[in-house]
C-alpha positions in Angstrom: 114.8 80.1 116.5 112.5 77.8 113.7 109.9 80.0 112.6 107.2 78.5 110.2 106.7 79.1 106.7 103.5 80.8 106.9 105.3 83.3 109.9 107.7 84.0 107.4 105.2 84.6 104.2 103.5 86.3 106.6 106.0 89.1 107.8 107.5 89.5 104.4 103.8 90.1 103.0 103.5 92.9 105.6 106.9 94.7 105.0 106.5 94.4 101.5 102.9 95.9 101.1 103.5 98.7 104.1 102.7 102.0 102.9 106.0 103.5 104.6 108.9 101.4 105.6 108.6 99.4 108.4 110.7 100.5 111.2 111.4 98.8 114.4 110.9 102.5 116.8 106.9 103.0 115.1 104.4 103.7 117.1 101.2 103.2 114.8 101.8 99.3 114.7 103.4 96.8 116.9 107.4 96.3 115.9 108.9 94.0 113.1 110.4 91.0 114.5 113.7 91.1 115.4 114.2 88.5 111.7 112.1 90.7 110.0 113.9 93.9 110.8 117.4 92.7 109.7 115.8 91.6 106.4 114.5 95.1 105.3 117.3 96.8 106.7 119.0 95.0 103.8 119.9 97.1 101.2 117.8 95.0 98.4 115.2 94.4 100.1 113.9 97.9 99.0 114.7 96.9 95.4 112.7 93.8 95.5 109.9 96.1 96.8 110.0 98.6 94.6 109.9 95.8 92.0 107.1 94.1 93.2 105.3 97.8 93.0 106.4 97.8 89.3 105.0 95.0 88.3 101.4 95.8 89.5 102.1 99.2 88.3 102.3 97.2 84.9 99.7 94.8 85.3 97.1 97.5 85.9 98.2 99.6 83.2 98.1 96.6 81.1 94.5 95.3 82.3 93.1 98.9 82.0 94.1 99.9 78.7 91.3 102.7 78.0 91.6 104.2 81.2 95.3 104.5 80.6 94.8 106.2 77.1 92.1 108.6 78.5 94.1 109.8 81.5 97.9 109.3 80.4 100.5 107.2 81.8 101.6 109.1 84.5 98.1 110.0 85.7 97.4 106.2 85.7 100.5 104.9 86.7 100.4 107.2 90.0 96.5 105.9 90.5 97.7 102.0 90.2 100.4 102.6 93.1 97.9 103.8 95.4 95.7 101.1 94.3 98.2 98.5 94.6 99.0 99.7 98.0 95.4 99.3 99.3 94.8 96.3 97.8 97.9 94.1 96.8 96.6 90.8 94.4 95.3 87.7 95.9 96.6 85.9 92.7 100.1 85.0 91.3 98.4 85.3 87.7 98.3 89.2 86.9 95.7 89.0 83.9 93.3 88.4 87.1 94.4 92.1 89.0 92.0 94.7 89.1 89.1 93.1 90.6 87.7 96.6 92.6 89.8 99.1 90.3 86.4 100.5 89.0 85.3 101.3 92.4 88.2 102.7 93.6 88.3 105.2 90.7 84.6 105.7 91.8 86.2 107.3 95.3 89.4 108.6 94.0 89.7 111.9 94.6 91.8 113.0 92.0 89.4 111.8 89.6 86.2 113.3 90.9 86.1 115.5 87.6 86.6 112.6 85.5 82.5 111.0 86.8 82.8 108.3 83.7 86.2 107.0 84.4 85.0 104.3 87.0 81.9 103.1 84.0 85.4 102.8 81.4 87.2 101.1 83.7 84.3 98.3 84.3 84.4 98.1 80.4 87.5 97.5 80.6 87.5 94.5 83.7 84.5 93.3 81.5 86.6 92.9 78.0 89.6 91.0 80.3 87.0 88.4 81.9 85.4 87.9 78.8 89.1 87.2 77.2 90.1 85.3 79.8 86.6 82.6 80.3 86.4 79.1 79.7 85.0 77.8 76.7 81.7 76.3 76.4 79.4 75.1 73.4 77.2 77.8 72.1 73.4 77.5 71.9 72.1 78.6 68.4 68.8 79.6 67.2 68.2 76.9 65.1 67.9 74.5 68.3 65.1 76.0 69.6 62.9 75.5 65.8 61.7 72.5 67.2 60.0 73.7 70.6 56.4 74.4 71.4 55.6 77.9 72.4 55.4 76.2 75.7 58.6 74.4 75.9 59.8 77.6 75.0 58.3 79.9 77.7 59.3 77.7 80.4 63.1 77.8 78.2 65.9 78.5 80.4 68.5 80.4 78.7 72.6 80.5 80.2 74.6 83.6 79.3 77.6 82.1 77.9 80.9 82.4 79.9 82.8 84.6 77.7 79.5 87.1 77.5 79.7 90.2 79.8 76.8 93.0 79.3 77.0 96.5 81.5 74.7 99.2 81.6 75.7 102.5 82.3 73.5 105.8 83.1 76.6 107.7 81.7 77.4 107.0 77.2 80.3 104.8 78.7 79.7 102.7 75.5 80.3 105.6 73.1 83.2 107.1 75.2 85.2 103.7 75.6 84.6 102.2 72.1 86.0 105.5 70.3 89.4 105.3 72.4 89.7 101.9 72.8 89.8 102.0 68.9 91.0 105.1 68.5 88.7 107.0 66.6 86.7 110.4 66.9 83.7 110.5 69.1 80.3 111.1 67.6 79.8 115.2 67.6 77.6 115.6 69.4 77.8 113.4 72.2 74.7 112.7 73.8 74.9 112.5 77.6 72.7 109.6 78.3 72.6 106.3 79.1 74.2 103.0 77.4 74.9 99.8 77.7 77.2 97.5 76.1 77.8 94.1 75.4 80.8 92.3 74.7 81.5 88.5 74.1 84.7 86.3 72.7 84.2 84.5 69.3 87.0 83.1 67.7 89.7 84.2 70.5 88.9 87.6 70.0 86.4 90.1 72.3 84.0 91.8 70.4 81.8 94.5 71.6 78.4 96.0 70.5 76.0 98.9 71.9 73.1 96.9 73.7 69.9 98.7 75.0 68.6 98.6 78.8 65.9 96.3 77.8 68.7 94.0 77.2 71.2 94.4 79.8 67.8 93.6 82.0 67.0 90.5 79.8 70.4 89.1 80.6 70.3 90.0 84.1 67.6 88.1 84.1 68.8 84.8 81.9 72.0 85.1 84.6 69.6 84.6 87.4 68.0 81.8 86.3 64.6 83.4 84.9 62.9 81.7 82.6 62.5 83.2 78.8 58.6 84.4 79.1 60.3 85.6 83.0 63.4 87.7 81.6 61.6 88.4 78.3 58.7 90.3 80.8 61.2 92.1 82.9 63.2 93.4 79.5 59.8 94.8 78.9 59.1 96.4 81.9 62.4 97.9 81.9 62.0 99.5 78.0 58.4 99.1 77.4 59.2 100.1 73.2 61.5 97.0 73.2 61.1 95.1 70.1 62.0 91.8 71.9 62.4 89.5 68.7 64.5 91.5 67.5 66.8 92.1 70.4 66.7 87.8 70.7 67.9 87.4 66.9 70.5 89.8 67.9 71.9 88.4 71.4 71.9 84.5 68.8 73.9 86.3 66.5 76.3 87.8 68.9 76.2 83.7 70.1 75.8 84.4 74.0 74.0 81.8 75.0 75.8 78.7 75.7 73.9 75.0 75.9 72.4 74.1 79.1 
């Protein structure tokens, strides 16, 4: 019997991904086909499984660096299978796996003692995007000299595609900076909330503390706000704000990109 291409992606995707061994007397789910059964009864079949396991075992580990070093291998590499299992990759380029890892953590039993664990992890997904975006021109400060403070209110400006900005009600900033480079943290720490940002200049990610005030400023750039728009909300959000200063900061950290 022809079967199609896609029949046969199809079934192999299945065995591959089932959480036990398919097996042709189950009763939770309808039998393998008869094709189907006689390829995992195959001896490697269970190799190539267990290898394709592995390698988003490795990918995680590898896309989740922080989390890795603040739980141990084991610890992670036991979290990634059951991760893997639920949610195998949609992509055949493993720099990209990991989209949702952050929220699984968030409902992961085994880590319901570990509460920031999920806020490193979306440092971590952040610091790979931001690797990993296209390039674009950058907008600098010195282009907007020649405005009128009306040009300028209506000014729309684009977060740049290698920026990423996160805020956190947990210090996720403090706790993934000191062991993503490997340093003490601060004694005390204080248990409040941060934000970070993080942007790629000269192919390498660099991060910096940023205050609510401005992860709501770029929230609002992102969503198409206008600058006397975003500037209001960033205000709102941390009345004490000194905006200016937050502006010559963001131009500095050059994550704006032309329009």
């Amino acid at each position: 019997m022809t079967r199609s291409l896609a029949e046969f992606q199809d079934g192999l995707t299945e065995a591959l991904w089932a959480s036990e061994p398919m097996a042709t007397n189950s009763t939770a789910a309808a039998p393998p086909a008869d094709w189907l059964a006689r390829l995992i009864a195959q001896p490697g079949f269970a190799v190539y499984r267990n290898t394709v396991m592995k390698g988003c075992v490795d990918a995680l580990r590898a896309n989740f660096p922080t989390v890795e070093r603040l739980v141990g291998a084991e610890w992670m590499s036991a979290a990634a299978c059951v991760f893997a299992q639920q949610c195998p990759p949609t992509q055949p380029q493993l720099i990209s796996y990991g989209d949702g890892f952050a929220d699984f953590l968030q409902r992961f039993e085994p880590a319901r003692d570990l509460p920031y664990l999920a806020e490193i992890a979306r440092l971590d997904r952040l610091w790979l995007e931001a690797f990993a975006a296209a390039e674009q021109p950058r907008l600098e400060l010195h282009t907007l000299s020649s405005m009128t403070p009306i040009q300028l209110a209506e000014l729309h400006l684009r977060p740049h595609a290698a920026a990423r900005w996160h805020w956190s009600v947990l210090p996720a900033f403090s706790l993934w900076r000191c062991n993503r480079e490997g340093i003490e943290l601060p004694d005390p720490l204080l248990w409040q909330g941060e934000g970070t940002l993080l942007c790629r200049r000269e192919n390498r990610v660099v991060w910096q503390p940023l205050s609510v005030g401005g992860c709501t400023f770029l929230d609002a750039c992102a969503d198409g706000h206008t600058l006397a728009s975003a500037s209001d909300l960033a205000l709102e959000a941390q009345p004490a704000l000194d905006f200016n200063a937050l502006l010559a900061c963001l131009f500095a950290a050059r994550v704006f990109a032309i329009d």
